[in-house]
C-alpha positions in Angstrom: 0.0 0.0 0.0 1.5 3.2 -0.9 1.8 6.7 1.0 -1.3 8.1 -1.4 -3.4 5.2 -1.1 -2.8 5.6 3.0 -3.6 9.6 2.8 -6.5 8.3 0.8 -7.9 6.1 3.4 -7.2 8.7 6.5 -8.8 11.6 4.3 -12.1 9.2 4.1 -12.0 8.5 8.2 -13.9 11.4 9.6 -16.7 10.7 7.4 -17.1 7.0 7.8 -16.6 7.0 11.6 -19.1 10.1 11.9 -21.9 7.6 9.6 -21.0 5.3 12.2 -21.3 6.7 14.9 -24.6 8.0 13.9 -25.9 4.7 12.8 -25.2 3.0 16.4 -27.0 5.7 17.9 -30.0 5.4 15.9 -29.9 1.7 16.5 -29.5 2.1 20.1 -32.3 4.3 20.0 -34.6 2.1 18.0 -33.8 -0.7 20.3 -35.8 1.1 23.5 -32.1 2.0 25.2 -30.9 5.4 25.9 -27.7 6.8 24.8 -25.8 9.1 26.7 -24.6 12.5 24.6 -22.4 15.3 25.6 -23.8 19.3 24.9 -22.2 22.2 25.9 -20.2 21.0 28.8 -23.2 19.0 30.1 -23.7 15.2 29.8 -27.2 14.2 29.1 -28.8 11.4 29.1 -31.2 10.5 25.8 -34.3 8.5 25.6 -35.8 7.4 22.6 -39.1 9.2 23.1 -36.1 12.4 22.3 -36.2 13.3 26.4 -33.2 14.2 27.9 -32.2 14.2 31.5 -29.3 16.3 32.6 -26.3 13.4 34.0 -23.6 15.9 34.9 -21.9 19.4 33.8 -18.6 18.8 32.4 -15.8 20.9 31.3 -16.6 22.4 27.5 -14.6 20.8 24.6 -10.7 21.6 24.4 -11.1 23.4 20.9 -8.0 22.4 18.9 -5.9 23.4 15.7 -5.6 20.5 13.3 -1.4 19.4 13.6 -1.1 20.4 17.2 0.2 18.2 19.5 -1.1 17.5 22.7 0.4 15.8 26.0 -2.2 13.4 27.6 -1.7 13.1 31.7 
């Protein structure tokens, strides 16, 4: 597999993993469960009936520049 056909593959990833994503959700969903979804620096908790029930306030996202490097502790 070459460099090109790897960039290729990695250039295709956000999409694919954000159908993904999606699609367990909805399935989750369709199968009576609740899903748990993160908003604005607040967990929530989702029913299928579209309900939500406040789980806990979080910090907000870390907004980020694409190529920055973080350090995890």
């Amino acid at each position: 597999m070459s460099d090109q056909d790897i960039q290729q593959l990695e250039s295709q990833f956000p999409a694919v993993s954000g159908w993904a994503f999606a699609a367990a959700r909805a399935h989750v969903l369709a199968s009576g469960q609740s899903v748990l979804q993160s908003q604005d620096g607040v967990i929530y908790e989702v029913f299928p009936d579209g309900r939500q029930v406040t789980v806990k306030k979080i910090e907000p996202p870390t907004q980020f520049v694409s190529g920055k490097i973080f350090t995890i502790r």
